[in-house]
C-alpha positions, 0 to 999 in steps of 0.5 A, spaced: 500 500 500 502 506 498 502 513 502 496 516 499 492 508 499 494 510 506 491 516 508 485 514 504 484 508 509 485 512 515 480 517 513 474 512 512 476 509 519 474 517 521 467 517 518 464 511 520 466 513 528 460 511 532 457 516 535 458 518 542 453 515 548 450 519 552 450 515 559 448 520 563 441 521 558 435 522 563 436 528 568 434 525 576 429 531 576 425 528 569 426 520 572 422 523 579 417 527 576 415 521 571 415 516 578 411 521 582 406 521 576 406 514 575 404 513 582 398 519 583 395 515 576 396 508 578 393 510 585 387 513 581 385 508 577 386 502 583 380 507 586 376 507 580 376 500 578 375 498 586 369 503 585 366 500 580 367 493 582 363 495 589 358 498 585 357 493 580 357 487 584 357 489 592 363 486 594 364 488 601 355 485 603 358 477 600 361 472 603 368 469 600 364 464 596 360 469 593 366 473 592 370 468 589 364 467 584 365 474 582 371 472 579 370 470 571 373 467 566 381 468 566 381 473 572 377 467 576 383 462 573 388 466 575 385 468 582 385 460 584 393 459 582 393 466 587 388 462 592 393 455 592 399 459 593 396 463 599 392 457 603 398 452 602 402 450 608 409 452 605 410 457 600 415 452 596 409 447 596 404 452 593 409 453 588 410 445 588 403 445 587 402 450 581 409 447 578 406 438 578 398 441 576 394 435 574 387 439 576 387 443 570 388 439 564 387 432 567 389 426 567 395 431 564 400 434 569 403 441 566 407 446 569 402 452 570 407 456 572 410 457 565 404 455 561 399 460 563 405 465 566 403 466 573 409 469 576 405 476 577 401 471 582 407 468 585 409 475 586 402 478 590 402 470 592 409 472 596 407 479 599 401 477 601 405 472 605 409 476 608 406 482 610 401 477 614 406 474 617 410 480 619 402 483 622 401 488 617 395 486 614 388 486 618 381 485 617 375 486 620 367 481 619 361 482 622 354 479 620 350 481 613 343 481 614 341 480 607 333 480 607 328 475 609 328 468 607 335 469 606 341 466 611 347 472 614 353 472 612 360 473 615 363 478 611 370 481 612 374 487 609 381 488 609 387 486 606 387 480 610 382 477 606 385 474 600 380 476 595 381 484 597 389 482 598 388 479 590 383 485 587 
């Protein structure tokens, strides 16, 4: 290669330099700002939905069984993974139990974890087990009168009770 061969190399390599990465791309101010409204607006629609949920189906007057029936469709099949996570004696077992699934396409055992991706349950299935075990949820029940020729209920509200903890 001669000289001029050289230089014409070298200048080439120049031109197609990489740009230059901002690491530094978003400013804290921005990062805390889009937070704070990520929270206000996530906080506005829990209470909307919960709104609308008590409305239209009176969910603090049924007792458990009624208001697992509420649950429909996919959200009643996603509440009873939740709901095997949470009654089992141990977490692992819960787990266990939704890893070896024979109920739901029986006699077949699938892997319910993967196959339906019920991570989000496992993950509100953890809390709700630690934050009861710790003390920090509570509930409070008392007895609905539901009219004539219908029996009282015991009805509870509170993040102790699952079906409020899952909604």
């Amino acid at each position: 290669m001669n000289k001029k061969e050289k230089q014409n190399v070298r200048k080439k390599k120049v031109m197609f330099k990489e740009p230059v990465k901002d690491e530094n791309r978003w400013s804290s101010g921005y990062k805390l700002t889009v937070t704070v409204f990520a929270a206000i607006f996530g906080y506005l629609n829990h209470h909307h939905v919960a709104t609308l949920f008590e409305n239209d189906r009176h969910f603090s007057h049924l007792s458990n069984l009624e208001r697992e029936m509420t649950f429909r469709t996919e959200m009643g099949m996603y509440y009873s993974y939740y709901k095997t996570l949470v009654e089992a004696d141990t977490f692992s077992n819960g787990i266990h139990q939704l890893y070896r699934n024979n109920k739901t396409e029986y006699p077949d055992t699938i892997n319910t974890l993967k196959r339906f991706n019920l991570y989000p349950e496992v993950a509100i299935a953890a809390l709700y087990r630690v934050a009861n075990q710790s003390g920090f949820l509570s509930k409070e029940c008392w007895k609905v009168e539901r009219g004539q020729g219908m029996a009282p209920v015991l009805s509870c509200e509170g993040l102790q009770d699952p079906p409020f903890f899952y909604l």
